[in-house]
C-alpha positions in Angstrom: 101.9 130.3 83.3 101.3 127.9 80.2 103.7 124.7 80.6 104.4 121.3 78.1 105.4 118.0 79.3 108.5 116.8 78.3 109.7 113.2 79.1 107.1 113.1 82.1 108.5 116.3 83.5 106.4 120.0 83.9 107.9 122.3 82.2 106.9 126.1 82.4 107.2 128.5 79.0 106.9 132.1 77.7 105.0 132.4 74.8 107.0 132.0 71.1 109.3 130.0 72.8 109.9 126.6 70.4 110.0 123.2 72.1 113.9 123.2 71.8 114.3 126.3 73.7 111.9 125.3 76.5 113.9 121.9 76.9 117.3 124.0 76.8 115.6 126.4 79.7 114.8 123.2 81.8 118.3 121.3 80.9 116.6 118.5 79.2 118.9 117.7 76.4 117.1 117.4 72.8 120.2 116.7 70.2 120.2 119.6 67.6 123.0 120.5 64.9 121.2 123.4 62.9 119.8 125.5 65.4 121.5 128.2 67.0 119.7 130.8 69.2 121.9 133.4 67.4 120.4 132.5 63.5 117.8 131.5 61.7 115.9 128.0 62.1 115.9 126.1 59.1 115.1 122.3 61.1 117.7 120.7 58.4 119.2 118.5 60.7 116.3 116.7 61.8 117.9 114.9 64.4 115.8 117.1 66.6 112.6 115.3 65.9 109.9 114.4 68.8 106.8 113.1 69.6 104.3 115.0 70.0 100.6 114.5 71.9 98.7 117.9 72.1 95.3 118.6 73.1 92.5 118.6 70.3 90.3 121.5 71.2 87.8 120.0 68.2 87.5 117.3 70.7 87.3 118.7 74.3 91.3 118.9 74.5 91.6 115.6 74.6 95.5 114.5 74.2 95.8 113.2 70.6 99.4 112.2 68.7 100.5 114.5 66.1 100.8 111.5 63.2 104.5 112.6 62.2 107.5 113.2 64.3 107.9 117.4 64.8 111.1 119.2 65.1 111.6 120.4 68.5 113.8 123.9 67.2 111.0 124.8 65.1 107.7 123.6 66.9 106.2 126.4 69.3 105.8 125.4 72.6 101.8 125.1 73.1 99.8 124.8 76.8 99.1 121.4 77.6 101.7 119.3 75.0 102.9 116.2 76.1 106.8 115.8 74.6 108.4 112.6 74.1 112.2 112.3 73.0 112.7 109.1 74.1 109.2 107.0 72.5 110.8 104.1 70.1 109.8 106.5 67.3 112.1 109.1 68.6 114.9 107.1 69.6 114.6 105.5 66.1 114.6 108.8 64.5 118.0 109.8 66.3 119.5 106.5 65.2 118.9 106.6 61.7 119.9 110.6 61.5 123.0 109.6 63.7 123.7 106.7 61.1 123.5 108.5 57.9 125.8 111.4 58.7 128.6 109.0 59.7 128.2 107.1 56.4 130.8 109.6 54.6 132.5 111.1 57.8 136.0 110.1 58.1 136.0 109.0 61.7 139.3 110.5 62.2 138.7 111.5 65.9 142.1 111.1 66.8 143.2 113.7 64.6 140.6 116.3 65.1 141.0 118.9 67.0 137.3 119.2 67.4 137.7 116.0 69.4 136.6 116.5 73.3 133.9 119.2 72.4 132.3 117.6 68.9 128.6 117.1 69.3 129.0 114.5 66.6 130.8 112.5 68.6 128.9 113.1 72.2 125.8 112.3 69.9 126.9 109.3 68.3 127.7 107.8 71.9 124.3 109.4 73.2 122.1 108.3 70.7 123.8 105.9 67.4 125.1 102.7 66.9 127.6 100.7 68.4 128.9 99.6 65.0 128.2 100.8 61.7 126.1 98.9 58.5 127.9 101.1 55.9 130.5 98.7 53.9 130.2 100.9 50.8 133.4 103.3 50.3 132.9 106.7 51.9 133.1 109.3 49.7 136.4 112.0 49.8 136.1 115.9 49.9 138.9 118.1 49.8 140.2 120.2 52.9 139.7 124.0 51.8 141.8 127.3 52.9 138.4 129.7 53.3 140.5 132.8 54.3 143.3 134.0 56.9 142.1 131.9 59.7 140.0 129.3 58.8 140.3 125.9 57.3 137.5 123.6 56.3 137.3 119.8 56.2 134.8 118.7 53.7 134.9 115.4 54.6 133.6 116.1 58.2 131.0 118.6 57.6 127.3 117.6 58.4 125.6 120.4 56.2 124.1 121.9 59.1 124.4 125.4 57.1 125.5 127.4 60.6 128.4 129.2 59.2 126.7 130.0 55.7 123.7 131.5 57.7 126.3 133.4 60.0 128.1 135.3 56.6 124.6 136.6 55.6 122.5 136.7 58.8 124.9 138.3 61.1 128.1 139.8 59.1 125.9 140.2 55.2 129.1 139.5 53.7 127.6 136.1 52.6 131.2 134.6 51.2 130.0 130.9 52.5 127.7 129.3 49.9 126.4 125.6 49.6 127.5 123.9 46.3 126.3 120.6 45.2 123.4 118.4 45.4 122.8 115.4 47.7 125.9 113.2 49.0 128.3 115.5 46.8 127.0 118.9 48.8 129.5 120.8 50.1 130.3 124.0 51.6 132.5 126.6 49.5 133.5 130.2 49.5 131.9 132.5 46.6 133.9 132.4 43.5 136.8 134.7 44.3 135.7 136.3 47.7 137.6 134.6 51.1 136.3 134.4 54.3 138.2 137.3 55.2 135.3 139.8 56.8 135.7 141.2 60.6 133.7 138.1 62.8 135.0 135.2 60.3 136.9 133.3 63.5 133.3 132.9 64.6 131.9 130.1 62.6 134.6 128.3 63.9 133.1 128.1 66.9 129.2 127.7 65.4 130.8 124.5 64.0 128.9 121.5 65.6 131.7 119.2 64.4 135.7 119.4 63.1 134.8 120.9 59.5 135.2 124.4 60.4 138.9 124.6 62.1 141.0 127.4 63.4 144.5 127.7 61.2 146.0 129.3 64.5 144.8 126.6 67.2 145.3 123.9 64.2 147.4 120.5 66.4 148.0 122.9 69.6 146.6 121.4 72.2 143.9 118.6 73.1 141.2 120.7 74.6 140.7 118.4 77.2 144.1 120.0 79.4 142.4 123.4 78.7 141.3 125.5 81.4 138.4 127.8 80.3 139.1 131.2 82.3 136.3 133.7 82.0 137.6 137.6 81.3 136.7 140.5 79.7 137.8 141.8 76.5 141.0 144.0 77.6 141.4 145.2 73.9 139.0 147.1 72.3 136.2 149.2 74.5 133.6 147.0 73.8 133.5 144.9 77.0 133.3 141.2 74.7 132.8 138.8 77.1 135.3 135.8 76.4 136.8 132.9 77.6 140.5 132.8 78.2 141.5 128.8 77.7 145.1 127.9 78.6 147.2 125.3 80.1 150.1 125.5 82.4 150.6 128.7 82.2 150.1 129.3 78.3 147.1 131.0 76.6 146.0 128.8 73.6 143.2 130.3 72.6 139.8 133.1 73.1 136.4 132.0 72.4 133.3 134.5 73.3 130.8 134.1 76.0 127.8 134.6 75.8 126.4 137.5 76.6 123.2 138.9 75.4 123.2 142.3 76.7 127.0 142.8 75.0 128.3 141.0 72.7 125.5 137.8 72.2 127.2 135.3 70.8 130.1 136.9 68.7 133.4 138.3 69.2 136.0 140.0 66.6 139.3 138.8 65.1 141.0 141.4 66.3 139.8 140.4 69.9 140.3 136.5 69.0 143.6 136.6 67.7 145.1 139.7 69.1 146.0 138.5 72.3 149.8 137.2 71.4 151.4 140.0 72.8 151.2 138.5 76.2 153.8 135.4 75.0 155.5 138.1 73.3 159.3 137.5 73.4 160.2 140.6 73.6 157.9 141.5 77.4 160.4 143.0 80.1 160.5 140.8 82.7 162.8 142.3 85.2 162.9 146.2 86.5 165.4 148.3 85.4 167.4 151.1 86.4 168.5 153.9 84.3 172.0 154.4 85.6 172.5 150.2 86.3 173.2 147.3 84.5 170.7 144.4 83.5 170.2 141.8 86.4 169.7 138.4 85.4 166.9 136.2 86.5 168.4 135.2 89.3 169.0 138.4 90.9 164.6 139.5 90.1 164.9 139.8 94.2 167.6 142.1 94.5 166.1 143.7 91.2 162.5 144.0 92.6 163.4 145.7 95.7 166.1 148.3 94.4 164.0 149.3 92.0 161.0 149.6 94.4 163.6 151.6 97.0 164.7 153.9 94.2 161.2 154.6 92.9 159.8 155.6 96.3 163.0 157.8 97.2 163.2 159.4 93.4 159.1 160.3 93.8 159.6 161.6 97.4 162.2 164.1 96.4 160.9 164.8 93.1 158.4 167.9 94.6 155.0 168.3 92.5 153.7 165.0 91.1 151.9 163.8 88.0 150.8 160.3 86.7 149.7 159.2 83.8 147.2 156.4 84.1 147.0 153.9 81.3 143.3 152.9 80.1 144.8 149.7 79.0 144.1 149.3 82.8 141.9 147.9 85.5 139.6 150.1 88.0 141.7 148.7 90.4 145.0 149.4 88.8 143.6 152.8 88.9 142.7 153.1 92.3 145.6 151.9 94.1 148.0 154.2 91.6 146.0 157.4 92.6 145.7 156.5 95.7 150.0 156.3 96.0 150.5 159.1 94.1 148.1 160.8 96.3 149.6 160.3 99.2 153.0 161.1 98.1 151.4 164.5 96.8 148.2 165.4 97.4 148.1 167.9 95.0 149.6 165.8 92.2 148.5 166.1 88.7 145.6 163.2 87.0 146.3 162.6 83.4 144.5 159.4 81.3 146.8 157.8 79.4 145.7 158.2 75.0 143.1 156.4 74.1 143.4 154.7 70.5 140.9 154.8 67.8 140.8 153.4 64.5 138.8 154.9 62.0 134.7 154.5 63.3 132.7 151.7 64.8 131.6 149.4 62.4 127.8 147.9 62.9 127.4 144.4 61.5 123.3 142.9 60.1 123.2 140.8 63.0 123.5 143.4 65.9 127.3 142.8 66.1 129.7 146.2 66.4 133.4 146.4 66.4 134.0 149.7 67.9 136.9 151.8 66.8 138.4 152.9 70.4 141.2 150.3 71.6 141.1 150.6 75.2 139.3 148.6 77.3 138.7 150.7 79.9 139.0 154.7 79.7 135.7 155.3 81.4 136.3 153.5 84.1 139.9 155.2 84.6 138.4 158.5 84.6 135.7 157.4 86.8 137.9 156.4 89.5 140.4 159.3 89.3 137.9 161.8 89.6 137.1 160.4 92.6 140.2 160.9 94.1 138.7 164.7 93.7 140.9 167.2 91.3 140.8 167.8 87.5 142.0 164.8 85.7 143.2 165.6 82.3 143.4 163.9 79.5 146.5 162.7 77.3 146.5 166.3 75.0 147.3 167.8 78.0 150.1 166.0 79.1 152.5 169.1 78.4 150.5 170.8 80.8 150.8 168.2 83.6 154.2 167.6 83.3 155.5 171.7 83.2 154.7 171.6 86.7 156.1 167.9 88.2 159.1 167.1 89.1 158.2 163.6 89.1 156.3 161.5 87.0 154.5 157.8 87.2 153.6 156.5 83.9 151.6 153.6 82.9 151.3 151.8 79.6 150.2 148.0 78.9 149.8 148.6 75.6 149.8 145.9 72.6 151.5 147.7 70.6 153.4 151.1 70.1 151.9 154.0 72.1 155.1 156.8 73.3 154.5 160.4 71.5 156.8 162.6 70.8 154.9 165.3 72.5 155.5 162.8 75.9 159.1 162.6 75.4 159.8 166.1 74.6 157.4 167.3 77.8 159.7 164.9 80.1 163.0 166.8 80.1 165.5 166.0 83.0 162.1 164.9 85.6 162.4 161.8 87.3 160.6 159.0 85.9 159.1 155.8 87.0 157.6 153.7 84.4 155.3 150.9 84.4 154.8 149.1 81.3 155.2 145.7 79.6 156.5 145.8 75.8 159.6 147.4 74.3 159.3 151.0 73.7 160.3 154.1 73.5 160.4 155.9 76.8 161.6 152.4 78.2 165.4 153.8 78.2 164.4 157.1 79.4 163.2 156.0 82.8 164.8 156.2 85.8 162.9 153.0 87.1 161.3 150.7 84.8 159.1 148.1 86.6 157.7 145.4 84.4 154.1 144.9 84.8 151.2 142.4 83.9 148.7 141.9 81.1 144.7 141.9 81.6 144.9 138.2 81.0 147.5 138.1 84.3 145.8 139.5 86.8 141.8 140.1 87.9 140.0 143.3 87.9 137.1 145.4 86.7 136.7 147.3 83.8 133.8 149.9 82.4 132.9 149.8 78.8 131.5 152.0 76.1 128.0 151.6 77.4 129.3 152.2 80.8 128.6 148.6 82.1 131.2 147.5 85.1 132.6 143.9 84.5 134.4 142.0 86.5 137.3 139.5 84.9 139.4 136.7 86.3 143.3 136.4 86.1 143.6 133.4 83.8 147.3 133.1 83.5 150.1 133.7 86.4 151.7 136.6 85.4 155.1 136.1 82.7 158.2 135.1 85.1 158.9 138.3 87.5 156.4 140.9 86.4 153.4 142.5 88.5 150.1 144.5 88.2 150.2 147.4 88.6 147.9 147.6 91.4 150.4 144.9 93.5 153.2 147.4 92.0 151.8 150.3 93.8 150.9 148.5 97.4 154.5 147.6 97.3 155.6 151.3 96.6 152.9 152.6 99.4 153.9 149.9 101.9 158.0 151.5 101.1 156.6 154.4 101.6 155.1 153.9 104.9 157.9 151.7 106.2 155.0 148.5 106.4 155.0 144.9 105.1 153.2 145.0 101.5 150.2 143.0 101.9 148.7 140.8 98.3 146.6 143.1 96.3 142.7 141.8 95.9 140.4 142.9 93.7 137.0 142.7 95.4 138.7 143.9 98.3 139.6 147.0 96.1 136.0 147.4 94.9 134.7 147.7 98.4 137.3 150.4 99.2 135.8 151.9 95.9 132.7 151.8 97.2 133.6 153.1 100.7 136.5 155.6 100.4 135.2 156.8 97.0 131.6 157.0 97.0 131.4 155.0 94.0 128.9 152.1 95.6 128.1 151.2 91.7 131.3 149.0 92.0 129.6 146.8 94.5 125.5 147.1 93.8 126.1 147.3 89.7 129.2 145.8 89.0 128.2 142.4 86.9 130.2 139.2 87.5 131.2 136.6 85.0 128.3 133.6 85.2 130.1 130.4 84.1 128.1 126.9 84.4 130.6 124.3 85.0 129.8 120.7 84.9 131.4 117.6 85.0 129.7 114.8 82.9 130.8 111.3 83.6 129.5 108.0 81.8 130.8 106.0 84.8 127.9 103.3 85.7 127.5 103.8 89.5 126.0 100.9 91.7 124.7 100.3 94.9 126.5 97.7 97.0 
């Protein structure tokens, strides 16, 4: 296998990989603004630049310097090179790039809130100046509104040109344009066209530096108390991966994870930004009962295990069964619901909750597509269900399931609005538990409501449209006395049985997947969230 040399140490390539890349690969930091694996490579920046000694097959391969300094992003990686990012002439190359984008920049570190993760400012430690030669006085750009969520800061921008290569490389909605020549170059929207297209959140996060900000995260939080959580898109059927970053106990934030098989490098605004429901005000938080007056917080005890009581006895009477299983939810959700429901009647009637679509999928230039369905995980619902053995119907038919139950469990965990008035009218005087979390319409008409927990709350699998399993972690502890719905139905089973409830766990959920249910996929092919987490600390150690 062909390998380079870079700082004294053997490093092994693929053909057409660049220099950059094969650095990257072997976690040898080259500093880069411009490149992005995701876009073009323009080598604008040229703080990349490295020495170079390569063999000279006109004279035997003897090791010969290139004259000039290269740029490692654009430079393919050839057998036998020798790279040097830390010669004088490199080092010097760094310092003078370093020095001549902070002659404008404001410096206003303090303020930004791209301070903690700013490669302008981890670079200007790594490889500037300890004090600056500029006395001149810095030139002033205007802060710009581009569109609905995204502000820019002229004065901080380094014209690495990532976000105006994103609008025509990856969305080809090119609204980002460069205006201006020299020190008065800037970065603008076309004349009378916002950045208002369906990824536009995402050259937020392309943004080396704080030009490019996020009008929703604007002064929330230092992003040094975030904790990055990694998850699964639980809106859209996608499967985005994501990062879920909060801090005690509130979500600030989403920001995509890269993952080239799914979603690369992007994710949506609707997945970015439609997460608020789970801070929604208006989230049940306590169970209720039809015939019984609100408890108050301090009664969610009393509350939890009446309501449990009342469900169990109100299903055990209630004859023929049928459920209706959310695909707002988790495998897991789904197995431990079937398997209660089950048990109480084991001929009891499988229905998938309705799944949401908007319009079509929409496929973006760069590879990108927002699919039109708005549950996360209807494939994998079904998939589990049928393994419980039976017909599982789906939501059309819910007239049909419920003509012959006298009890039904329902599920929701919707975002938004999602009771029909074909559901309502099919429910007449049957007994009906409810799990769900926002305000709606069959909410009143239960005879037990029990609140339960977002995706972002608990951990869990689910299946996208490709049919990929992916597993997600509970970022967030779930909104004062609420529950998943999987920990709702050990409780109801363990009532049911007269046993202690035990703490629901997902893997250990997968394996009785795997075991009880034949479906071994959700241990051999089920794909778990790869995060690298490193601590970096400037702290000079010493030997006594």
């Amino acid at each position: 296998m062909p390998s380079i040399s870079i700082n004294g140490y053997e490093c092994q390539f693929t053909e057409g990989q660049t220099i950059l890349e094969v650095a990257l690969a072997h976690e040898h930091e080259i500093p880069h603004y411009c490149w992005h694996p995701g876009l073009s490579v323009v080598a604008s920046c040229r703080i990349c630049l490295v020495e170079i000694w390569a063999p000279n097959p006109r004279n035997d391969n003897v090791l010969e310097e290139i004259p000039k300094l290269m740029p490692a992003c654009q430079t393919p990686a050839s057998d036998g090179q020798v790279v040097y990012t830390d010669s004088p002439k490199a080092v010097g190359n760094q310092r003078a790039v370093m020095e001549y984008l902070l002659i404008n920049h404001p410096v206003d570190c303090p303020v930004c809130d791209q301070a903690g993760e700013c490669s302008l400012q981890d670079y200007s430690y790594r490889y500037g100046r300890s004090a600056s030669r500029f006395q001149e006085e810095k030139l002033k750009q205007p802060k710009k509104d581009l569109g609905p969520n995204v502000l820019l800061y002229s004065d901080r921008c380094i014209m690495c040109t990532r976000c105006v290569r994103f609008t025509r490389e990856v969305t080809g909605t090119s609204e980002l344009i460069v205006e201006g020549r020299g020190a008065l170059e800037q970065i603008d929207v076309f004349p009378g066209l916002a950045l208002d297209n369906e990824l536009s959140g995402n050259v937020i996060d392309l943004c080396p530096v704080g030009a490019l900000l996020d009008k929703d995260f604007l002064f929330q939080q230092r992003v040094w108390y975030l904790t990055s959580t990694p998850s699964i898109d639980g809106i859209t059927s996608g499967g985005d991966n994501i990062s879920v970053e909060h801090n005690n106990g509130v979500v600030y934030r989403i920001k995509p994870r890269t993952n080239p098989e799914v979603n690369g490098w992007w994710i949506s605004d609707e997945i970015r930004y439609g997460w608020e429901f789970v801070h929604d005000e208006s989230r049940h938080r306590l169970p209720m009962l039809r015939d019984h007056l609100p408890w108050e917080p301090e009664e969610a005890s009393t509350a939890w295990g009446e309501s449990l009581d009342r469900a169990v006895e109100g299903l055990r009477t209630a004859g023929r069964l049928a459920a209706i299983i959310s695909p707002m939810l988790s495998c897991e959700d789904a197995w431990h619901l079937g398997r209660l429901v089950r048990e109480l009647d084991p001929e009891a009637t499988l229905v998938v909750g309705p799944v949401p679509v908007q319009g079509e999928d929409k496929s973006f230039p760069g590879g990108y597509t927002v699919r039109a369905e708005k549950a996360p995980n209807a494939r994998g619902v079904r998939r589990v269900l049928a393994a419980l053995g039976g017909e599982v119907l789906e939501f059309d038919r819910v007239g049909e399931a419920c003509a012959g139950a006298g009890g039904l469990l329902v599920t929701g965990n919707y975002p938004s609005a999602w009771v029909t008035d074909a559901l309502l009218d099919s429910l007449g005087d049957r007994f009906v538990v409810l799990m769900d979390t926002m305000p709606n319409r069959l909410v009143e008409r239960a005879d037990v409501f029990l609140p339960s927990a977002t995706w972002m709350e608990k951990s869990g699998t689910f299946q996208n449209v490709d049919d990929r399993l992916q597993v997600f972690e509970r970022a967030i502890e779930p909104v004062d006395y609420c529950k998943s719905e999987a920990q709702i139905a050990i409780d109801l089973l363990a009532r049911h049985r007269g046993e202690s409830s035990t703490w629901f766990n997902a893997a250990l959920a997968r394996q009785q997947l795997a075991s009880e249910a034949g479906l071994s996929a959700f241990v051999t092919d089920v794909q778990q969230p790869s995060v690298e987490q490193s601590a970096e600390s400037d702290m000079q150690v010493v030997d006594l």
